[in-house]
PLY file of the C-alpha trace (Angstrom):
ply
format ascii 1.0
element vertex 268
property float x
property float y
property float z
element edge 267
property int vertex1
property int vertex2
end_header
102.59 112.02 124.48
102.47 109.13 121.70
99.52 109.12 119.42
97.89 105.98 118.43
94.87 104.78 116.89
92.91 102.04 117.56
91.48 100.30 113.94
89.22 98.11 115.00
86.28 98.45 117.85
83.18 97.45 118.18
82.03 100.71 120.09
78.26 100.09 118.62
77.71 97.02 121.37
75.50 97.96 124.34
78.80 97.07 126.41
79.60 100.93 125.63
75.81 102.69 125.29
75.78 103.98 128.79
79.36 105.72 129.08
80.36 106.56 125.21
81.62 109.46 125.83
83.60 108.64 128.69
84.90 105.68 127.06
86.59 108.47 124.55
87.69 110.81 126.40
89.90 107.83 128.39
91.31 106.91 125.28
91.87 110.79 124.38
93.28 111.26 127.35
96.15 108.60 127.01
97.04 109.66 123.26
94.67 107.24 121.68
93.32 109.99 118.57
91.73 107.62 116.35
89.19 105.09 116.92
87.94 103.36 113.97
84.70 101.30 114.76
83.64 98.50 112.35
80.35 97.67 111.23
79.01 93.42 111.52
75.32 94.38 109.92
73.34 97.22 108.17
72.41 98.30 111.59
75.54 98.12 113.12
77.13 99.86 109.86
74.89 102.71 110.16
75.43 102.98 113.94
79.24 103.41 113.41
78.52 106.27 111.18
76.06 108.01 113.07
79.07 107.95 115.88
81.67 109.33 113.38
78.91 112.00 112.65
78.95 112.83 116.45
82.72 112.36 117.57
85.42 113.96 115.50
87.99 111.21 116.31
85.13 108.29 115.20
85.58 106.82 111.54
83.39 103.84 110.64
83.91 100.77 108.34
80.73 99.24 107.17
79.72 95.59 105.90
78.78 92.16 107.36
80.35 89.67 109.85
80.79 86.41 108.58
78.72 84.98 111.16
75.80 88.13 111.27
74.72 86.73 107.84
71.76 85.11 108.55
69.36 88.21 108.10
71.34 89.52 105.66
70.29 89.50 102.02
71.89 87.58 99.13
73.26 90.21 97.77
74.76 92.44 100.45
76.29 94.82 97.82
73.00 97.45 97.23
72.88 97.91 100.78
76.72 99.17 100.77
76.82 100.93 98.64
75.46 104.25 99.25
77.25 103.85 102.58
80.50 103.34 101.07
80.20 107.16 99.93
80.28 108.82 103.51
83.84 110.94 103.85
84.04 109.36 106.90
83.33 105.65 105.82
86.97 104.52 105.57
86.59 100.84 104.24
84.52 97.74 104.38
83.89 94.92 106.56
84.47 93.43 108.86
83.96 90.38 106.24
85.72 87.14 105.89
85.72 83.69 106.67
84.69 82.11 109.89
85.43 77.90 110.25
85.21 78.25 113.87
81.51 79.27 114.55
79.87 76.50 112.43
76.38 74.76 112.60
78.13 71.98 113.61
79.36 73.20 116.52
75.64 74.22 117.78
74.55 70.77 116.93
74.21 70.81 112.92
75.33 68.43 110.62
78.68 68.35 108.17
76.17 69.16 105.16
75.07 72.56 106.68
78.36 73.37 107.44
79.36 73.37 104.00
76.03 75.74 103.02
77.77 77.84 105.68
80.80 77.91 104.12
79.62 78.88 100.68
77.32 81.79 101.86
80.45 83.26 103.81
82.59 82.58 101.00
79.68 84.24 97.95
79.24 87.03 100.65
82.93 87.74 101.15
83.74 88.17 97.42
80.44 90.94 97.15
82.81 93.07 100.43
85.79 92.65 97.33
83.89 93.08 94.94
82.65 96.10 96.12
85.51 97.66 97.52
87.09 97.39 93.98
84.33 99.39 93.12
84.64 101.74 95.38
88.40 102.35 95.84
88.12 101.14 99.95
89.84 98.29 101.36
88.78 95.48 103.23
89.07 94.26 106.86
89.33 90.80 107.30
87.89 88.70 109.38
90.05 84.70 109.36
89.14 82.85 112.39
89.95 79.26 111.86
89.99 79.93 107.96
93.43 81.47 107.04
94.24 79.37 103.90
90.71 79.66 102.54
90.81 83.12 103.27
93.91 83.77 101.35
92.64 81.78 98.44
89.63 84.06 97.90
91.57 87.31 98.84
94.39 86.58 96.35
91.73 86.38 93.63
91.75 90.46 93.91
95.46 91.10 94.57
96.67 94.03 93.03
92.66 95.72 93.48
92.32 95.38 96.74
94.12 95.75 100.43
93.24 93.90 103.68
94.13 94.19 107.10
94.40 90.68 108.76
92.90 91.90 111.83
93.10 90.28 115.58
95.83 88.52 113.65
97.15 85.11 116.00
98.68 83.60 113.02
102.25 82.20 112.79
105.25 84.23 111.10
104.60 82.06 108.08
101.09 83.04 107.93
102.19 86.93 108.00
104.47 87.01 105.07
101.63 85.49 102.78
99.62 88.25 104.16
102.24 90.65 103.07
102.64 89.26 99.88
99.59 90.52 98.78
100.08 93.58 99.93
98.32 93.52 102.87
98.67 93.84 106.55
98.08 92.94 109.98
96.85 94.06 113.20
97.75 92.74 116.73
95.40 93.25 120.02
95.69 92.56 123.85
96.47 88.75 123.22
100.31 90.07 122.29
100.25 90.51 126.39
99.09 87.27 127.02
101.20 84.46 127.90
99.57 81.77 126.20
100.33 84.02 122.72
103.96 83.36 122.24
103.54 82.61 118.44
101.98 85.81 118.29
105.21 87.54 119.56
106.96 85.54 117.13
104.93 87.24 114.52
105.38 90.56 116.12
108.58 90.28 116.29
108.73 89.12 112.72
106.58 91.46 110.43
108.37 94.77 109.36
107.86 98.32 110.74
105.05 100.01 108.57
103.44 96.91 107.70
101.28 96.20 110.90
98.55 98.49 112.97
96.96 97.87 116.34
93.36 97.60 117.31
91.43 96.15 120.53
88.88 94.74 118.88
86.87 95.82 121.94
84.83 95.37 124.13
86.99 91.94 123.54
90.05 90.61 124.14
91.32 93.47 126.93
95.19 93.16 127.16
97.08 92.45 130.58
96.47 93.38 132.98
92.79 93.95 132.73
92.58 90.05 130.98
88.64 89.01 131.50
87.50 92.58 131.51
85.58 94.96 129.18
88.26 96.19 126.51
87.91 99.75 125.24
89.97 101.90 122.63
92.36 103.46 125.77
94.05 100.11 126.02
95.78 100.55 123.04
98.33 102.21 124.52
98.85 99.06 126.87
99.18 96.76 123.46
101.61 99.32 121.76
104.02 98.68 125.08
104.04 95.45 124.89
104.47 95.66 120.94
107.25 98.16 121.65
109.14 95.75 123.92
108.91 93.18 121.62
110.01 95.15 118.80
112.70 96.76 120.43
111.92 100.67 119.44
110.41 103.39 121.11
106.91 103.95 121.71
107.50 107.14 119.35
109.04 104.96 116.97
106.05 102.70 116.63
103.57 105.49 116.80
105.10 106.96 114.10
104.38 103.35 111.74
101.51 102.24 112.90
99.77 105.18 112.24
101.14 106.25 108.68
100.24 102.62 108.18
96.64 103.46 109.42
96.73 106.14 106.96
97.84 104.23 104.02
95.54 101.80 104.51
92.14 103.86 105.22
93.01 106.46 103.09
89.93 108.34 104.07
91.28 108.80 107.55
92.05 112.70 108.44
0 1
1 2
2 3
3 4
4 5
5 6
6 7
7 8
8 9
9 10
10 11
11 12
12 13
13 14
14 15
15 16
16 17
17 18
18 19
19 20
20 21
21 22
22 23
23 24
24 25
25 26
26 27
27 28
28 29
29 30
30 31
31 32
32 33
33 34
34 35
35 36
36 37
37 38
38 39
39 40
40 41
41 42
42 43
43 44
44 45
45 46
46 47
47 48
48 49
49 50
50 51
51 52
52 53
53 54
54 55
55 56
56 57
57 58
58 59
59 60
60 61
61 62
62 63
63 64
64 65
65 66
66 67
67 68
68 69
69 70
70 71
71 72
72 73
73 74
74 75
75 76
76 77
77 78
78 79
79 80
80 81
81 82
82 83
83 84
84 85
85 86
86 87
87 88
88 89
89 90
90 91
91 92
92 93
93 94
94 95
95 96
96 97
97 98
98 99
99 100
100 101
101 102
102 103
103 104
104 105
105 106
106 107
107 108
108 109
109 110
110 111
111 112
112 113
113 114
114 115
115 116
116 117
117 118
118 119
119 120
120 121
121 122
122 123
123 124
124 125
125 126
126 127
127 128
128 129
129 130
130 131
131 132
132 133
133 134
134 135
135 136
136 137
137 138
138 139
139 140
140 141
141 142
142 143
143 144
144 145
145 146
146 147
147 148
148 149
149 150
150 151
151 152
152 153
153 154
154 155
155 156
156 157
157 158
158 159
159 160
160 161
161 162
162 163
163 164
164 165
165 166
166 167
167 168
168 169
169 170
170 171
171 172
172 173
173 174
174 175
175 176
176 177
177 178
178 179
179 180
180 181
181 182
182 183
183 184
184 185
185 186
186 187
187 188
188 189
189 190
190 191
191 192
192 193
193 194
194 195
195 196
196 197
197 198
198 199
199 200
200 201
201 202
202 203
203 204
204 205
205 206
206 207
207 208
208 209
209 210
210 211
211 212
212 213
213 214
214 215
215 216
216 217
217 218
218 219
219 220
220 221
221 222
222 223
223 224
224 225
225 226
226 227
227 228
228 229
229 230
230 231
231 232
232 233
233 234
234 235
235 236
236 237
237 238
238 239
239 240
240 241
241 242
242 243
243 244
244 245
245 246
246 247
247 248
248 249
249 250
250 251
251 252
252 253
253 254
254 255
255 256
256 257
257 258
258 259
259 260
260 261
261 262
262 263
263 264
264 265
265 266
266 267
């Protein structure tokens, strides 16, 4: 059977608290060896490697979500950092912009938007900053916020590596990715049929510069659309990618996880 990983899940959610286990031994059972879950807090950083402690085929990736930054402190950097050393902490994040999930869409005003934007953006640079430090790379979070996104990443091109993940940008948007030697990571919406520019993409970006994640317990591919995702549906993401790419599923295990390995270069 195929391996694949999944590199990015959000196993820490109390979607998954009464069935962890079972959740991984489904995804062991349909090839899916890795399962990378990502940190959006301190708490939910030290979760994820408390579960790599416990299941062999757990890594973690620790930092803050763009939008979980409201308890977190100005400086989000001393609280890293002595996580960043675990051999099983694999790179940080998820951090990033977020334009979608502003104050003004719960009923604040332009002015605190733009306070939003600037604590996202400060708090973003401390994940690069740090990872240069560190030697990790970064997982990106660009919802609504590609070209600002860029514009801060490309400040540390050459230093540090993202991956673009849930990525539902355009072909265009993938090749500036690329060009800072990055990449990106697809999920369930490459089965969807609203998410033809996303097949585009697929279609588009070169073997060895991509991975696949579920971002679970969100976004579950077709046909479980509306469901709880979880790390075994990978496998129903890499058919659809293999389709669209026209190779074999061997063919794209074999890239999409030595470009999991290249990237999280922690990752046994």
């Amino acid at each position: 059977m195929e391996t694949f990983y999944d590199t990015h899940a959000h196993l820490t959610y109390p979607d998954f608290a009464a069935e962890l286990p079972q959740v991984l031994e489904r995804a062991a059972a349909v090839g899916i060896q890795r399962v990378i879950v990502i940190g959006t807090d301190l708490q939910t950083s030290q979760q994820a490697i408390a579960l790599s402690q416990s299941h062999a085929s757990v890594y973690a990736v620790v930092g803050w979500h763009p939008n979980d930054l409201a308890q977190a402190p100005q400086d989000v950097r001393e609280a890293l950092r002595p996580l960043c050393a675990h051999p099983k902490v694999v790179a940080l994040g998820e951090t990033g912009l977020d334009h979608h999930r502003l104050p003004s869409s719960r009923g604040g005003s332009p002015a605190e938007d733009e306070v939003w934007k600037e604590r996202q953006a400060r708090v973003f640079r401390q994940h690069l900053e740090l990872a240069v430090e560190t030697g990790l790379n970064c997982v990106i979070h660009q919802r609504t916020a590609m070209q600002p996104t860029l514009d801060i990443f490309a400040e540390y091109h050459g230093r540090v590596r993202g991956q673009f993940h849930c990525f539902v940008d355009d072909p265009a948007a993938m090749q500036r990715v690329l060009a800072l030697d990055s990449l990106v990571s697809f999920t369930g919406v490459a089965t969807f049929k609203s998410a033809e520019v996303v097949r585009q993409t697929i279609a588009a970006v070169p073997m060895g510069r991509f991975m696949l994640e579920t971002d679970c317990p969100f976004l579950a591919p077709t046909p479980h659309r509306g469901q709880r995702c979880e790390p075994a549906y990978v496998r129903l993401i890499a058919e659809t990618v293999a389709q669209i790419k026209q190779c074999t599923l061997q063919e794209l295990s074999e890239a999409t996880c030595a470009a999991a390995h290249g990237f999280f270069r922690k990752l046994a």
